[in-house]
C-alpha positions as CSV (number, residue, x, y, z in Angstrom):
1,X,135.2,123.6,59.1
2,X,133.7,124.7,62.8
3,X,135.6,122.9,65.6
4,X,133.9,120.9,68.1
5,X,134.4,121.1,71.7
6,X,136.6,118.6,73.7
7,X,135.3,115.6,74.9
8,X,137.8,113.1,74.9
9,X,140.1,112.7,77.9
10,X,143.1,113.4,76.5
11,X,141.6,117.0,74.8
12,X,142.0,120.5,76.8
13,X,139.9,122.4,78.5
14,X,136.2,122.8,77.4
15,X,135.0,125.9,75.6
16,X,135.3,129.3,77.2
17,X,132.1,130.5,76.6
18,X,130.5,127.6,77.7
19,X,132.0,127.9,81.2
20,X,132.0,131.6,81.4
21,X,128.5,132.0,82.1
22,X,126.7,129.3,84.3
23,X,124.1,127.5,84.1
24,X,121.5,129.9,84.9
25,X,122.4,132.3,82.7
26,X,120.0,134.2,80.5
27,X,120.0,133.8,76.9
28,X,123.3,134.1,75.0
29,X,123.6,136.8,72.0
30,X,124.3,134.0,70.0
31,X,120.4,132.7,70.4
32,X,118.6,135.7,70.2
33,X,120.6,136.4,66.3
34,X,120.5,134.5,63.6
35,X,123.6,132.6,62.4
36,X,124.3,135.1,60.0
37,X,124.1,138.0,61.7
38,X,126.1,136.4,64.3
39,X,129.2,135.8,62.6
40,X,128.7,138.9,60.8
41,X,129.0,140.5,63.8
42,X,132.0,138.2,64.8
43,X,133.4,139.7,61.5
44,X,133.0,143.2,63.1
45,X,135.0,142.7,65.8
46,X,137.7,141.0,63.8
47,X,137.8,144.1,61.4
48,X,138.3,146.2,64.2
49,X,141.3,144.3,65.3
50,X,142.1,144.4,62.0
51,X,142.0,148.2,62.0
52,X,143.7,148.5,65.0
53,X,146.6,146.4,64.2
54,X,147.0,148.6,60.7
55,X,147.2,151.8,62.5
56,X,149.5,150.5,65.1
57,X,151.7,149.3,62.7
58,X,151.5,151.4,59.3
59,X,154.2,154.3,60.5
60,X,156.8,151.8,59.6
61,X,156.1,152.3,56.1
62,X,155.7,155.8,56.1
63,X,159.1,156.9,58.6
64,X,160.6,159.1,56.4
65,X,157.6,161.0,55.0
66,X,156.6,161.7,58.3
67,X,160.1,162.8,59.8
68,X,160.3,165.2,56.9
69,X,156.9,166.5,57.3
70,X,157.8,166.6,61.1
71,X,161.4,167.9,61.0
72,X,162.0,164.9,63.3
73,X,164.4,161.8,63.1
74,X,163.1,158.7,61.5
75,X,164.1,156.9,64.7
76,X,162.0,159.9,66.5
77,X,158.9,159.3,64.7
78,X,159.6,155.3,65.4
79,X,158.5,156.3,69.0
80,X,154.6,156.6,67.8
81,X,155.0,152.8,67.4
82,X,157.1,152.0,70.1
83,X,155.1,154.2,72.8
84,X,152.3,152.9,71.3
85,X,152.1,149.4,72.1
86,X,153.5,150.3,75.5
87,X,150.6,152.0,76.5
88,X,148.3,149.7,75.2
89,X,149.6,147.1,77.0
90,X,150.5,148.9,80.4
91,X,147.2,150.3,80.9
92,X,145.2,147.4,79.1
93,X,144.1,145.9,83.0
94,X,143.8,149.4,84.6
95,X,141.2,150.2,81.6
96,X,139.3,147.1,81.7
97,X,138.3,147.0,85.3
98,X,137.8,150.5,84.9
99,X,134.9,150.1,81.8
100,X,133.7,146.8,83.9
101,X,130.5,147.9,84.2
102,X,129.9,149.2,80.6
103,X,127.7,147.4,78.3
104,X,130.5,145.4,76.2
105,X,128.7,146.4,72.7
106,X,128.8,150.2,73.8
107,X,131.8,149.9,75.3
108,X,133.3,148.8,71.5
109,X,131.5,151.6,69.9
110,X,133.3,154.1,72.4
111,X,136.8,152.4,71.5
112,X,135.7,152.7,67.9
113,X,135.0,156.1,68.0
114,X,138.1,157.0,70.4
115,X,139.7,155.2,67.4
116,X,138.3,157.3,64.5
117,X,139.2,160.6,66.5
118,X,142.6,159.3,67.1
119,X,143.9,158.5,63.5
120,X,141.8,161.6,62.3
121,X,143.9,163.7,65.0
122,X,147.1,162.2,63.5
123,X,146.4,163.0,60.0
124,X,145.9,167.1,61.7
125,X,148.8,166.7,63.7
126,X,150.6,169.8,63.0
127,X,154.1,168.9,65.4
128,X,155.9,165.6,66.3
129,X,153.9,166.4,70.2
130,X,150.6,166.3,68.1
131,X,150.8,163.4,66.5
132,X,152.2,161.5,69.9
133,X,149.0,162.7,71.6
134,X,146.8,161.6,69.2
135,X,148.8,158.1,69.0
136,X,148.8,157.8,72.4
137,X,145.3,158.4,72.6
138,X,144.9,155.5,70.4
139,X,147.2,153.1,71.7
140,X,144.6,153.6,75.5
141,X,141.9,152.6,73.1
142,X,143.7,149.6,71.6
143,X,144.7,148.0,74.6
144,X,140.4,147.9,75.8
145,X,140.2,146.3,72.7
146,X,142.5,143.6,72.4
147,X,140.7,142.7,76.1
148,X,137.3,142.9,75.2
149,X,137.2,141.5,71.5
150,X,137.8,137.9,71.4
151,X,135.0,137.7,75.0
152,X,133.0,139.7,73.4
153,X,133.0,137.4,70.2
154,X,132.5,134.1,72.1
155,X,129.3,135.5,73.0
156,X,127.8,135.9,69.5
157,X,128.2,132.0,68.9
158,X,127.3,129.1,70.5
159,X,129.4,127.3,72.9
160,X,130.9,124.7,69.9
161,X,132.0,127.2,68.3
162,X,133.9,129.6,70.1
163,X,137.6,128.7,69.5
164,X,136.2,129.3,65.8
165,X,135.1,133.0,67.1
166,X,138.5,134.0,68.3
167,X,139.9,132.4,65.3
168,X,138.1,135.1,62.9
169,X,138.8,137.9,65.2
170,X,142.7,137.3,65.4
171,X,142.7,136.5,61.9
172,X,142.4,140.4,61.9
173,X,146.1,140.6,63.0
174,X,147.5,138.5,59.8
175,X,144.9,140.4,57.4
176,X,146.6,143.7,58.7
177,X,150.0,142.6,58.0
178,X,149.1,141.2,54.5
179,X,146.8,144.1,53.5
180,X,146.3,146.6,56.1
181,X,150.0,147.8,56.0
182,X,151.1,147.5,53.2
183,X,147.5,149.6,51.8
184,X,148.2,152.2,54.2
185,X,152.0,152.7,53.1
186,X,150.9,152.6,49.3
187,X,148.1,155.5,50.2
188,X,150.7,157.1,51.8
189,X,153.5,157.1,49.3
190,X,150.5,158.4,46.6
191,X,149.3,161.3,48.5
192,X,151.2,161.2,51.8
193,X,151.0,160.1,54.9
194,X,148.4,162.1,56.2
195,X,146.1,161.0,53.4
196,X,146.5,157.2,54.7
197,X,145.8,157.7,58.6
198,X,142.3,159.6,56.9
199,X,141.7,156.5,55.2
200,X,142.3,154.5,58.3
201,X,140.2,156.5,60.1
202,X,137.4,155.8,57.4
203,X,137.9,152.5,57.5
204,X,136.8,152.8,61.4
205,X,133.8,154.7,60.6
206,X,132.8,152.2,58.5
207,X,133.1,149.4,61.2
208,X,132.1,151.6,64.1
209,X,128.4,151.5,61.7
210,X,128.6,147.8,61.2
211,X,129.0,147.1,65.2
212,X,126.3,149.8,65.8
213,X,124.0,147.5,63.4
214,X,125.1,144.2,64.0
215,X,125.7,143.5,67.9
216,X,123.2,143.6,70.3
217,X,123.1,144.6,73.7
218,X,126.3,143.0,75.5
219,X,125.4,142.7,79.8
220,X,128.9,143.2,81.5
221,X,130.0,139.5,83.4
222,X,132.4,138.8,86.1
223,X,132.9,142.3,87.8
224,X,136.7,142.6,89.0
225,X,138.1,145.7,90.8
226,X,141.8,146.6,90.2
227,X,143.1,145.2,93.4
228,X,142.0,141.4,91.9
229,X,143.9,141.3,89.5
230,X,147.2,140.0,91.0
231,X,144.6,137.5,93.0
232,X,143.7,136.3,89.2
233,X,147.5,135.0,88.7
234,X,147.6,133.1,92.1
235,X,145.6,130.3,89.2
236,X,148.7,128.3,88.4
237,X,146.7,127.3,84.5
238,X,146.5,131.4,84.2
239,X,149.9,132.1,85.4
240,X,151.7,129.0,83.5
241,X,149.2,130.8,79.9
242,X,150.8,134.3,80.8
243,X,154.3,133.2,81.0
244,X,154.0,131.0,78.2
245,X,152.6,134.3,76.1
246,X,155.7,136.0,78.0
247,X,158.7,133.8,77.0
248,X,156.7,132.6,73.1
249,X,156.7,136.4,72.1
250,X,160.1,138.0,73.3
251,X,161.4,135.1,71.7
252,X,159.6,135.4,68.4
253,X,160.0,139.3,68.7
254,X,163.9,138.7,69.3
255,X,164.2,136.6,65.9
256,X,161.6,138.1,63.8
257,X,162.7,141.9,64.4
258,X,166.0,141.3,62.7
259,X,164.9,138.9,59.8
260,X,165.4,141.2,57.0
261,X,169.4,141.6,57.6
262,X,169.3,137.5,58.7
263,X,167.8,136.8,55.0
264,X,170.2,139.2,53.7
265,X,172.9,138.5,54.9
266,X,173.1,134.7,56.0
267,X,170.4,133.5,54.1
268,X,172.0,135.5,50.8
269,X,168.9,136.4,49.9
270,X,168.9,139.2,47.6
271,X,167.1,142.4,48.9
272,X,164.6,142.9,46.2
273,X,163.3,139.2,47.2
274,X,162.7,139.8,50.9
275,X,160.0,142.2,50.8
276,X,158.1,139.5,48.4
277,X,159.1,136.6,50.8
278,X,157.8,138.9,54.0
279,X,154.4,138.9,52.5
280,X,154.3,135.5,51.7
281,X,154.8,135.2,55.4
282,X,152.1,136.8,56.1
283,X,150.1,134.9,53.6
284,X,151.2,131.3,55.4
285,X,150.0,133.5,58.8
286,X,146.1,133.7,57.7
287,X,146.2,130.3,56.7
288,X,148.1,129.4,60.3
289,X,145.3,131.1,62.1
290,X,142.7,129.0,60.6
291,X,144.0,126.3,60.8
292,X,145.3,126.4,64.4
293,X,141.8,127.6,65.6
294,X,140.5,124.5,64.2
295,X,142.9,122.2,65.8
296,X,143.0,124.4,68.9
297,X,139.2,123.4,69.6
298,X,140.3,119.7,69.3
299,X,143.3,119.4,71.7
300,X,144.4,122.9,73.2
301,X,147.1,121.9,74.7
302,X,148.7,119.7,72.5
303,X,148.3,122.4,69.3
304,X,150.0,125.0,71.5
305,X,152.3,122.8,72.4
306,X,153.3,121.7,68.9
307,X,153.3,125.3,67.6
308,X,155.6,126.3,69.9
309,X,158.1,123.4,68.9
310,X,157.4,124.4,65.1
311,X,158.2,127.7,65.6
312,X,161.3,126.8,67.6
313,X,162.6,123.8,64.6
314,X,161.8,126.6,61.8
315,X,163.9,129.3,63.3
316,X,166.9,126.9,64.2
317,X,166.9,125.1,60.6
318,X,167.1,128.6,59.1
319,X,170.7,128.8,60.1
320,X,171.3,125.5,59.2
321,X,169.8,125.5,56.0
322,X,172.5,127.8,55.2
323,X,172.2,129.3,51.7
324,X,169.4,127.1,50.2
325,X,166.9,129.2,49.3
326,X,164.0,126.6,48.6
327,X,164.8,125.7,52.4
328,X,164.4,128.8,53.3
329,X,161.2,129.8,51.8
330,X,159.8,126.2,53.3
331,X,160.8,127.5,56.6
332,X,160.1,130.7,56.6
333,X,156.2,129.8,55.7
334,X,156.2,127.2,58.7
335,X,157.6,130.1,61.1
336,X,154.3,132.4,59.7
337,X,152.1,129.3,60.2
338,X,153.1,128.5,63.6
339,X,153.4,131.9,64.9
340,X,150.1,133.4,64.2
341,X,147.9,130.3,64.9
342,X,149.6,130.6,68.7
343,X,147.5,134.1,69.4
344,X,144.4,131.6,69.1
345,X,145.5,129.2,71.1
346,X,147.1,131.4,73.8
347,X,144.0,133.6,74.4
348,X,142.0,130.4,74.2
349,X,144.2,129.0,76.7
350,X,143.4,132.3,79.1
351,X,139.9,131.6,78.6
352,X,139.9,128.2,79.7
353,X,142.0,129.2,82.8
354,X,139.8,132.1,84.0
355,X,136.3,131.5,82.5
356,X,134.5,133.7,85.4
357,X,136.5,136.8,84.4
358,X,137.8,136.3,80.7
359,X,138.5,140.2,80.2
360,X,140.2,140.8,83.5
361,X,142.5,137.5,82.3
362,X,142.9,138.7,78.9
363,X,143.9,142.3,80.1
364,X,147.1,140.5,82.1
365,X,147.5,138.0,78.6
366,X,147.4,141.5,76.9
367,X,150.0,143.5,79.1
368,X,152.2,140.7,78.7
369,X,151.7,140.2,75.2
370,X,152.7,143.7,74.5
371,X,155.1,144.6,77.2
372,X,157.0,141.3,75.7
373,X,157.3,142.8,72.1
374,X,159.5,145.0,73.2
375,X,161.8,142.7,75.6
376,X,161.9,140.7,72.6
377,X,163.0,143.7,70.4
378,X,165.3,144.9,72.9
379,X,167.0,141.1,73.7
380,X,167.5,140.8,69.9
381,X,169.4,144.0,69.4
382,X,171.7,143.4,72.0
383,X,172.7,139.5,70.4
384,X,172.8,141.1,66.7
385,X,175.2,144.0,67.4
386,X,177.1,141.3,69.5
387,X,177.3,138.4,67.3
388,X,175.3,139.0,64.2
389,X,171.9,138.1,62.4
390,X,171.9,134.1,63.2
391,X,172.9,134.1,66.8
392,X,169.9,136.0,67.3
393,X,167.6,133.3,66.1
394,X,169.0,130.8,68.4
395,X,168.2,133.3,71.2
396,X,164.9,133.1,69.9
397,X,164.7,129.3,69.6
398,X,165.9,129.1,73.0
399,X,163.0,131.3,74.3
400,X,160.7,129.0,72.3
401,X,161.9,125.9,74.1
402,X,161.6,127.7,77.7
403,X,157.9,128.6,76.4
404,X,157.4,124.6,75.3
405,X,158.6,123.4,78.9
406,X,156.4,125.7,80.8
407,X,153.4,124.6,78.3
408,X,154.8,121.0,80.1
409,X,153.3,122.6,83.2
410,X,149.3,123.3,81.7
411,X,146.9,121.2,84.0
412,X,143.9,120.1,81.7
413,X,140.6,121.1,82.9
414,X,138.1,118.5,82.5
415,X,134.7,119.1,81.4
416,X,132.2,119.3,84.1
């Protein structure tokens, strides 16, 4: 069902795309293409999130095969993930302004193809320095395209639809986790790891093609030089949306990075169950990113809002629900559901705060996105080696709330 854009007082901000461009602008993308192609192309985009997100992600299944094949430490190798998203969000702003002048469909195919050399230099990499240049290389590439992908696809629809648009493309991130990763891992455990970064690579060719065929000619908007962006923050809506993203993710990356040993060993699940449970998580997470696009393009700021608490109540009831297992199932699924429909509303809420320069915006929303998975990582270490598995979930729960308060703060932007 396609969203339609606010229009009653009490809804959030209008559409990003239709504020983005003005009302002299020339012809949308989204007029010039038919509706099929369009969201074809919208498709596109999400698949190269999609890709992105598996080869960010799909050394975790294949640690020991690579240390081996490496003569590294498992923990070693674990850098190439780490390192990784570091880089990609670190230098996410510094690449964007610098490509600001690139045509936006070109610049894709250039990320594309930085991303099909990248995995294809993995799979050659013939020492542990070799593969973290070539995952390096990579991780520069992913950070232009978390910033460029869902403004890019808010341009190949029309206005109504745009919360829609960035639905499909983040729904990349939960396809990854359901499929991607675990299809790279079983590649890899049939004809090792090298084989599965070759397939990933394929994979890219295949959607560098589709972008090449399906998007058209993409102007670049809203030029902003390096020394702007700090000037972007001074918007209290944009600053309030970046510490939001901030507090929502160290707190979910605090919690969810030890749930294995929580479901273990306070939720007494046994271990041959979790894997099974981990990908019906990710299963509740597609539907959650539907689902909270379509509400998101109804009332913004009330869906954030709620997801946040939801996310918060599941992770508290967890240790409360003790050794129930139905309860924890239940709550588990509403954790995957509220998580991963809040990259949809987040970025949303970063369009709606800076529609003149939505990929400057989303390059800060990106950096701390990224730089935040690792706080939240780091935070949750500390609280399990100090008091265990379920004192790190109120440590996540408490981040939630601090994220819920500051979404308090969110001024509504009424259409003009």
């Amino acid at each position: 069902m396609t969203p339609s854009p606010p229009s009653r007082q009490d809804t959030d901000a209008p559409s990003p795309a239709a504020t983005a461009d003005g009302p002299d602008r020339p012809a949308a993308p989204a007029a010039l293409l038919g509706p099929m192609r369009s969201w074809l192309a919208v498709v596109a985009v999400g698949m190269g999130v999609f890709a992105f997100t598996t080869t960010e992600m799909v050394p975790i299944g294949l640690l020991p095969a690579m240390s081996r094949d490496l003569s590294v430490s498992e923990g070693t190798v674990g850098l190439s993930v780490t390192l990784y998203g570091a880089i990609a969000g670190f230098f996410a702003p510094v690449l964007t302004v610098a490509t600001r002048r690139l045509d936006r469909r070109l610049l894709l195919m250039l990320v594309l193809a930085v991303f099909v050399a990248g995995n294809a230099f993995t799979a050659l990499s013939s020492s542990y320095a070799v593969l973290m240049i070539s995952r390096l290389l990579t991780g520069f590439a992913h950070g232009v395209m978390w910033s460029i992908a869902a403004s890019i696809a808010i341009r190949l629809v029309p206005p109504a639809q745009s919360v829609r648009a960035t639905a499909v493309v983040f729904s990349g991130i939960s396809i990854a986790s359901v499929v991607g990763v675990p299809f790279g891992t079983f590649i890899g455990s049939l004809s090792g790891w090298r084989t599965a970064f070759w397939a990933i690579s394929g994979i890219g060719v295949l959607i560098l093609a589709a972008a090449a065929v399906l998007l058209p000619p993409l102007a670049p908007r809203a030029v902003v030089r390096l020394a702007e962006l700090p000037r972007l923050l001074r918007d209290g809506n944009l600053r309030i949306a970046t510490l939001v993203t901030a507090a929502m993710v160290i707190g979910h990356f605090a919690a969810y990075t030890y749930v294995t040993p929580f479901l273990e060993q306070d939720a007494g699940i046994p271990s041959h169950w979790v894997s099974a449970l981990l990908l019906l998580y990710g299963v509740a997470g597609v539907v959650g990113n539907f689902a909270g696009g379509a509400a998101a393009g109804r009332a913004l700021r009330a869906t954030t809002l709620t997801c946040i608490l939801l996310l918060a109540a599941a992770v508290v009831l967890l240790v409360v629900n003790g050794r129930w297992h139905p309860g924890t199932v239940i709550l588990l699924l509403v954790w995957g559901i509220a998580y991963t429909a809040l990259p949809v509303c987040l970025q949303t809420l970063v369009f709606a705060s800076a529609p003149k320069a939505p990929e400057a915006a989303t390059s800060l929303y990106i950096c701390a996105f990224n730089v935040s998975i690792a706080l939240g990582a780091l935070a949750g270490g500390w609280f399990v080696d100090a008091s265990g598995p379920s004192a790190v979930m109120f440590l996540g729960a408490g981040f939630s709330v601090c994220a819920a308060l500051l979404m308090t703060r969110y001024r509504v932007t009424r259409p003009q």
